[in-house]
C-alpha positions as CSV (number, residue, x, y, z in Angstrom):
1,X,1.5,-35.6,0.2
2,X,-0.7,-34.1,3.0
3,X,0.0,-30.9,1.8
4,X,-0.9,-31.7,-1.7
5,X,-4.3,-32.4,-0.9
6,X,-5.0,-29.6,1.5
7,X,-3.9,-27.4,-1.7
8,X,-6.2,-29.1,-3.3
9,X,-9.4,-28.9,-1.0
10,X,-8.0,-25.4,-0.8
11,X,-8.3,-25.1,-4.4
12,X,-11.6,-26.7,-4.4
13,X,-13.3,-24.2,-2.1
14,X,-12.2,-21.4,-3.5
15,X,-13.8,-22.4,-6.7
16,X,-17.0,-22.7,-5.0
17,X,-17.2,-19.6,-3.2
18,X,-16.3,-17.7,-6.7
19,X,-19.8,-15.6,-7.6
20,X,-21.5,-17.3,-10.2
21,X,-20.5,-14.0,-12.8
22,X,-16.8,-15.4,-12.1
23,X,-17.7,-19.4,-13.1
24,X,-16.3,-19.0,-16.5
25,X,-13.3,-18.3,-15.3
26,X,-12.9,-15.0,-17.4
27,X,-12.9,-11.3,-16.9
28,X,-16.8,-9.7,-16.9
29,X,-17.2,-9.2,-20.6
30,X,-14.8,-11.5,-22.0
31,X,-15.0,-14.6,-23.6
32,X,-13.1,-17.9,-23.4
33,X,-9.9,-16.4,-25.0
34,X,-10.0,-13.2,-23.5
35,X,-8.1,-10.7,-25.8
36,X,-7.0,-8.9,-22.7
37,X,-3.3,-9.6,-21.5
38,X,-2.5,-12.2,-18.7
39,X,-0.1,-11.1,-16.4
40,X,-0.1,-14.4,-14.1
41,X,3.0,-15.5,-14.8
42,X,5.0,-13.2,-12.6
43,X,8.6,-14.8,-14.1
44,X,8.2,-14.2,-17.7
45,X,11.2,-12.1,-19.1
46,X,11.3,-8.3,-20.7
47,X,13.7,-7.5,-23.1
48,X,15.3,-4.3,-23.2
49,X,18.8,-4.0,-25.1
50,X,20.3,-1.5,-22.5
51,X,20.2,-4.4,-19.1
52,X,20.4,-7.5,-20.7
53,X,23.9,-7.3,-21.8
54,X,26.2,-9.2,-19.3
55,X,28.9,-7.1,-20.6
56,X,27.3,-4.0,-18.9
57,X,30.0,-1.4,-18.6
58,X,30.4,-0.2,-14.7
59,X,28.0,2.1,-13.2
60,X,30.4,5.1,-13.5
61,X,30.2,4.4,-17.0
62,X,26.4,3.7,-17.3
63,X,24.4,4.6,-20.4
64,X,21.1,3.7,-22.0
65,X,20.9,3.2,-25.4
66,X,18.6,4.4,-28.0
67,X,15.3,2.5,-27.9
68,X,13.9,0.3,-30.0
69,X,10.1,-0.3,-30.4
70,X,9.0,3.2,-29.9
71,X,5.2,3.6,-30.1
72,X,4.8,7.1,-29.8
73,X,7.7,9.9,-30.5
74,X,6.4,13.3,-29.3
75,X,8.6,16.5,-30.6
76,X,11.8,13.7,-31.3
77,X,12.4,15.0,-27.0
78,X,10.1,11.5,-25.7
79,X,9.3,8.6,-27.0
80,X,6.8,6.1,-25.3
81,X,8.0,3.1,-25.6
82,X,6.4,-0.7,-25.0
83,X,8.5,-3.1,-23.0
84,X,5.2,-5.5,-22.8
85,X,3.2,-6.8,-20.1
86,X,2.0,-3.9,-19.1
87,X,4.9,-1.5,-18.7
88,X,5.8,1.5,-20.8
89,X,9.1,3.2,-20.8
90,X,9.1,7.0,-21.1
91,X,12.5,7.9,-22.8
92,X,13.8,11.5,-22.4
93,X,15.4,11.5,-25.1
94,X,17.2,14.7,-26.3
95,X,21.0,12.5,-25.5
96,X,23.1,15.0,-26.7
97,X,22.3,17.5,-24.6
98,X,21.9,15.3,-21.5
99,X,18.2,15.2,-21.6
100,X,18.5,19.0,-20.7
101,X,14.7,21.0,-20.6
102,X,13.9,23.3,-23.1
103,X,10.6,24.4,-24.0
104,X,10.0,21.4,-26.2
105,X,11.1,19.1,-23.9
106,X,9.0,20.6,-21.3
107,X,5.8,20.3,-23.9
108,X,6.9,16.1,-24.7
109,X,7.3,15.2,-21.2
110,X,3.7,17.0,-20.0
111,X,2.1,15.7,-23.2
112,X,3.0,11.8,-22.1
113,X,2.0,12.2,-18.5
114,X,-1.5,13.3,-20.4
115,X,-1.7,11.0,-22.9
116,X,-1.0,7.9,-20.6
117,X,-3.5,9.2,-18.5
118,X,-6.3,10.0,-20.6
119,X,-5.6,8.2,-24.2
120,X,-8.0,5.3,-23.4
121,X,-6.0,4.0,-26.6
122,X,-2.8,3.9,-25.1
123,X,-3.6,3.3,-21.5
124,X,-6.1,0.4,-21.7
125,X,-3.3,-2.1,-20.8
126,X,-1.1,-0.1,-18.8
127,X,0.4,-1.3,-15.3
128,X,3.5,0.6,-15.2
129,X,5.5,3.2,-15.9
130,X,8.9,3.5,-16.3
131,X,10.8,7.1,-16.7
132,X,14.4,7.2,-18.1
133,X,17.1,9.2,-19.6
134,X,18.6,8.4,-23.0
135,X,22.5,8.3,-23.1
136,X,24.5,9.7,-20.3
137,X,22.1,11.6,-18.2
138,X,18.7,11.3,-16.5
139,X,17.9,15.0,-17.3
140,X,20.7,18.3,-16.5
141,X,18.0,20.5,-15.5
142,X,17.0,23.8,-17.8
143,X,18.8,24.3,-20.8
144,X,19.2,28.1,-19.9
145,X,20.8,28.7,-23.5
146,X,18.0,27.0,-25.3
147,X,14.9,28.5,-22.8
148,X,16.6,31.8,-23.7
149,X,16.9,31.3,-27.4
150,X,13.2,30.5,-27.3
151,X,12.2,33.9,-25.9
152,X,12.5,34.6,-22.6
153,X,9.1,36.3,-22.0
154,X,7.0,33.9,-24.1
155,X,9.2,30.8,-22.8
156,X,8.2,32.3,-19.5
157,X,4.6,32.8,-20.1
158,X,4.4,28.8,-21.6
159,X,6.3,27.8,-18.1
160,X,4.5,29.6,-15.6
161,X,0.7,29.9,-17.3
162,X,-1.9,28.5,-15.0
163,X,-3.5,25.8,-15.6
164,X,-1.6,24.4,-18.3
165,X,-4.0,22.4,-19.9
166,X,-1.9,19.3,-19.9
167,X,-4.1,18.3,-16.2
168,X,-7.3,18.1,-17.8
169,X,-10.6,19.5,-15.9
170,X,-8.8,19.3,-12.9
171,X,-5.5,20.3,-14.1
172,X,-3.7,22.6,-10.9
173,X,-0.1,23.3,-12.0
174,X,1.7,25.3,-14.7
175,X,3.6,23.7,-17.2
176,X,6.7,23.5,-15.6
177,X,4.8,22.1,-12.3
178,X,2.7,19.6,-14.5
179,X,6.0,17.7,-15.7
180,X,6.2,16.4,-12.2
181,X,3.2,16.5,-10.9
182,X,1.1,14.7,-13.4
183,X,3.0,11.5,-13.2
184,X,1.1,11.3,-9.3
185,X,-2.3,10.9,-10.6
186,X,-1.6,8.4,-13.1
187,X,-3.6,5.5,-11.1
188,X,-0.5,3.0,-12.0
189,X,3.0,3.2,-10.5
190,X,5.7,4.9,-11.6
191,X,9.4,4.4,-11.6
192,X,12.3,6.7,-12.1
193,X,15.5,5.4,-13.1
194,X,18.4,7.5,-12.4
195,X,21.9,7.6,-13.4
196,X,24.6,10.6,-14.4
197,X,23.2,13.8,-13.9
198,X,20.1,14.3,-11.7
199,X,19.7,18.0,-11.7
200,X,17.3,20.8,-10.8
201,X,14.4,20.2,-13.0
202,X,15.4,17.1,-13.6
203,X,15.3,15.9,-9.9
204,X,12.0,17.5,-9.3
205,X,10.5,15.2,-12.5
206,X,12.2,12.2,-10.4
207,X,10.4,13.2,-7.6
208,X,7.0,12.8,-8.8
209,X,7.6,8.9,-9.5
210,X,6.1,7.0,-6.5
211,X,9.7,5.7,-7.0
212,X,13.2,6.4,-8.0
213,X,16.4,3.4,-8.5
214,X,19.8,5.5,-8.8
215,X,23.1,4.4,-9.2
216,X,25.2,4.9,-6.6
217,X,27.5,7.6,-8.2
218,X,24.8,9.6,-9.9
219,X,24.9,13.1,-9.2
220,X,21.5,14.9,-7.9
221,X,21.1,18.5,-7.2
222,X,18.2,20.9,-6.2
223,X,20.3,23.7,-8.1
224,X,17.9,26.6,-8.7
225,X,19.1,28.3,-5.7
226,X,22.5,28.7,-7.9
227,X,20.4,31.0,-10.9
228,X,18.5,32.9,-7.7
229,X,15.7,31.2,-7.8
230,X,13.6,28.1,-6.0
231,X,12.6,24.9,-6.9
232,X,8.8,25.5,-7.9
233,X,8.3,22.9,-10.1
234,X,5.8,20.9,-7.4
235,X,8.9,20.7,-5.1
236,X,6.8,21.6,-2.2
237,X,4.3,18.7,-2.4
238,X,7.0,15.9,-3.2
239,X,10.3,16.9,-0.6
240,X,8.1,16.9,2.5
241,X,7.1,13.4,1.8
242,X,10.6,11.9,1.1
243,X,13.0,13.7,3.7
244,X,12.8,16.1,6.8
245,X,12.2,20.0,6.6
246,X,16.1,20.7,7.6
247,X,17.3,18.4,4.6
248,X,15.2,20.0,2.2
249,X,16.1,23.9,3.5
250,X,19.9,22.9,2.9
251,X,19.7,21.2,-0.4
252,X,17.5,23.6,-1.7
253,X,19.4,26.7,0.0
254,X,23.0,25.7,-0.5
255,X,22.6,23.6,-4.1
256,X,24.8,21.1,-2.8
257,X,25.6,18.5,-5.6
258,X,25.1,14.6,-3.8
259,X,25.9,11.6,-4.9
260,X,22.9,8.8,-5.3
261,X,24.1,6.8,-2.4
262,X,23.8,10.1,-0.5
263,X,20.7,10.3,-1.5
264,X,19.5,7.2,-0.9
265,X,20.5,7.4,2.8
266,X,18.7,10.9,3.0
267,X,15.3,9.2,1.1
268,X,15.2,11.1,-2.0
269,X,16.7,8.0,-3.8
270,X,14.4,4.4,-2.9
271,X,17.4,2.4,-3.8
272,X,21.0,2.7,-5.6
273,X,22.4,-0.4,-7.8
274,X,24.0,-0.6,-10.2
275,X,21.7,-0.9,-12.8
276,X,18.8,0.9,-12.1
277,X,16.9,-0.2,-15.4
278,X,16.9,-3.8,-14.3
279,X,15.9,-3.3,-10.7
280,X,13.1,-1.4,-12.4
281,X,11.8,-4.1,-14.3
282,X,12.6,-6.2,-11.7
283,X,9.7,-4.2,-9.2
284,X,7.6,-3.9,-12.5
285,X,7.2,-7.7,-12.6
286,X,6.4,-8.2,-8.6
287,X,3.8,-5.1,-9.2
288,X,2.2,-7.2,-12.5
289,X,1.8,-10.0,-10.9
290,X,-0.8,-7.7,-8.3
291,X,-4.6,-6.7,-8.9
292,X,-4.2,-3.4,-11.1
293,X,-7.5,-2.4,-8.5
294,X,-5.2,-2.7,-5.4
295,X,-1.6,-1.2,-6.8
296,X,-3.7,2.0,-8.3
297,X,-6.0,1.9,-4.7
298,X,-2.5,1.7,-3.1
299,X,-1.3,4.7,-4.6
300,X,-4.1,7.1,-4.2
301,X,-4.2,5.5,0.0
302,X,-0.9,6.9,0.5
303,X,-1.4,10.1,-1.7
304,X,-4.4,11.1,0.0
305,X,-3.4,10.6,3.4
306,X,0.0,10.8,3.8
307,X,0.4,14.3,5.2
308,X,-3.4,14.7,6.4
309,X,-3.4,14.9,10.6
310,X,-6.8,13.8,10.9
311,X,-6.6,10.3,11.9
312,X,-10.8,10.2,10.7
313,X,-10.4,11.2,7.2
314,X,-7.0,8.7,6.9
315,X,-9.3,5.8,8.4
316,X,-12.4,6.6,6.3
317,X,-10.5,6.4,3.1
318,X,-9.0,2.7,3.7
319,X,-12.3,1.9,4.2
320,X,-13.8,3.4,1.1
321,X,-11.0,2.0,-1.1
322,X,-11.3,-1.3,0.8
323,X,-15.5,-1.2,-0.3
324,X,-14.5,-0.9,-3.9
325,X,-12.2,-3.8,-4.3
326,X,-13.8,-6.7,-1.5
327,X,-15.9,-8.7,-4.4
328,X,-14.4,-7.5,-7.4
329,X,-13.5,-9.9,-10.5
330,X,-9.8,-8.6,-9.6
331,X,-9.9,-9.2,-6.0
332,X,-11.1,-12.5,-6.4
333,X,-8.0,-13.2,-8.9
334,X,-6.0,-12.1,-6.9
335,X,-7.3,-14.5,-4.2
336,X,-6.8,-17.8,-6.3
337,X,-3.7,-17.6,-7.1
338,X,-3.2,-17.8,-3.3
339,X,-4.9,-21.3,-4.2
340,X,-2.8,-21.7,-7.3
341,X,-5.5,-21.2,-9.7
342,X,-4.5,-18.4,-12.5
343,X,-7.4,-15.8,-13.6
344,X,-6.5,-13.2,-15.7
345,X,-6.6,-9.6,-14.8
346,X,-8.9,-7.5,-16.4
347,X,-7.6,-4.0,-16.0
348,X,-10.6,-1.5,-16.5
């Protein structure tokens, strides 16, 4: 009973300390049934055919089906896909060849990153993103054949031409870079799921998710040293984050094939289960149920600082970030339900 009641003079204080903008109890803008989505309730379900089947085959048998309730199908190699709430699945989706890269492939999976990031459209909702590989794979690596068959000079000049347009104004990589890279400055999370094959190219796309759920018998390999050549498709920027300089120098150098619960122990992998779709959604939900303000402030904290010495800059960016959310509609949200009052997120 006592606690009851300090929840509710809790509750009651918090109301009146909200701004008088936030009285109405809506998003700035919005009125009394705010078309915007509410992601407070943190438990309600997803569906997605491919982990809701208690019948799940065994991990060494894992596959994800075709999806359903594709939004956006870019050269028939991604779809874009709406899972609700928030969270958008990015399919590779070229299953008969295990999600192998070919020039098209390479083309659909840049295009995405770009249109999640800029297509106002298509982003206005977005909290998170989920990257997956239909069928039997996560993605091979290059499809040398198909590369070849393309025209190795031109396919060569597509890869390798910089900037590739697919970053914007401040696009930095090639094409082959920006398949990676560009998933680090979407301002949302993004998560990898991981199962069969895991190679070359394929790993380096993995890598550019803030993170990546395996399962445990999925096969990952930096494998360009095995054509003479070195990962250069961002692997510089992402390896020195995850695992020390020795690990990368003998993955890289030796093209050793490892399995995900190597991985995992190494820190390329965040987690092996076994079903990495489900522990996805599973981490989409928890992230939902946060400020959109503080996951995407989050994200650029740690990308911004994470490998800068200065201990100066590091501290002046929390405090900039920190500036930007104290006050904010979203902040404040974020704050009642502490007090178990639900406000809606309004996600700019």
């Amino acid at each position: 009973m006592a606690s009851r009641i300090m929840m509710k003079r809790c509750r009651n204080c918090f109301r009146q300390a909200l701004p008088a903008s936030y009285a109405h109890l809506g998003p700035p803008g919005a009125n009394s049934s705010p078309s915007l989505p509410i992601y407070h309730n943190r438990h309600q379900s997803f569906h997605h055919s491919s982990f809701h089947n208690a019948n799940a085959p065994p991990s060494n048998t894992y596959e994800l089906k075709r999806p359903t309730n594709v939004k956006i199908n870019i050269n028939d190699h991604v779809k874009i896909v709406s899972l609700g709430q928030g969270v958008v699945n990015v399919v590779l989706s070229r299953p008969n060849k295990l999600n192998s890269l070919c020039i098209p492939m390479f083309e659909a999976i840049a295009e995405a990153a770009s249109r999640l990031r800029n297509d106002r459209e298509l982003n206005k909702d977005l909290r998170v993103v989920i990257i997956s590989g239909e069928g039997r794979a996560f993605c091979s690596g290059l499809d040398a054949k198909g590369v070849a068959l393309s025209g190795p000079k031109s396919s060569l000049n597509k890869l390798l031409k910089r900037p590739s347009g697919y970053g914007g104004d401040d696009g930095l990589g090639n094409l082959a870079q920006d398949v990676c890279y560009l998933w680090r400055k979407l301002p949302v999370p993004v998560i990898a799921v991981l199962h069969g094959y895991c190679f070359g190219g394929g790993l380096q796309i993995a890598l550019g998710a803030d993170f990546r759920f395996a399962t445990p018998d999925c096969k990952l390999s930096i494998m360009e040293s095995r054509w003479g050549l070195i990962p250069d498709m961002s692997a510089s920027i992402v390896l020195r984050e995850l695992v020390r300089m020795d690990v990368a120098k003998e993955l890289t150098m030796t093209g050793r094939i490892i399995s995900g619960s190597e991985a995992e122990s190494l820190g390329l992998v965040t987690r092996c289960v076994d079903d990495p779709m489900e522990e996805a959604m599973k981490v989409a939900r928890e992230i939902t149920a946060r400020s959109p303000d503080s996951v995407a402030a989050s994200k650029e904290l740690f990308q911004s600082t994470w490998m800068v010495e200065d201990d100066a800059t590091c501290l002046e960016k929390e405090t900039t970030l920190q500036l930007k959310l104290i006050g904010t509609w979203n902040q404040a949200a974020s704050a009642g339900r502490q007090f178990g009052i639900n406000l809606p997120y309004w996600n700019k």
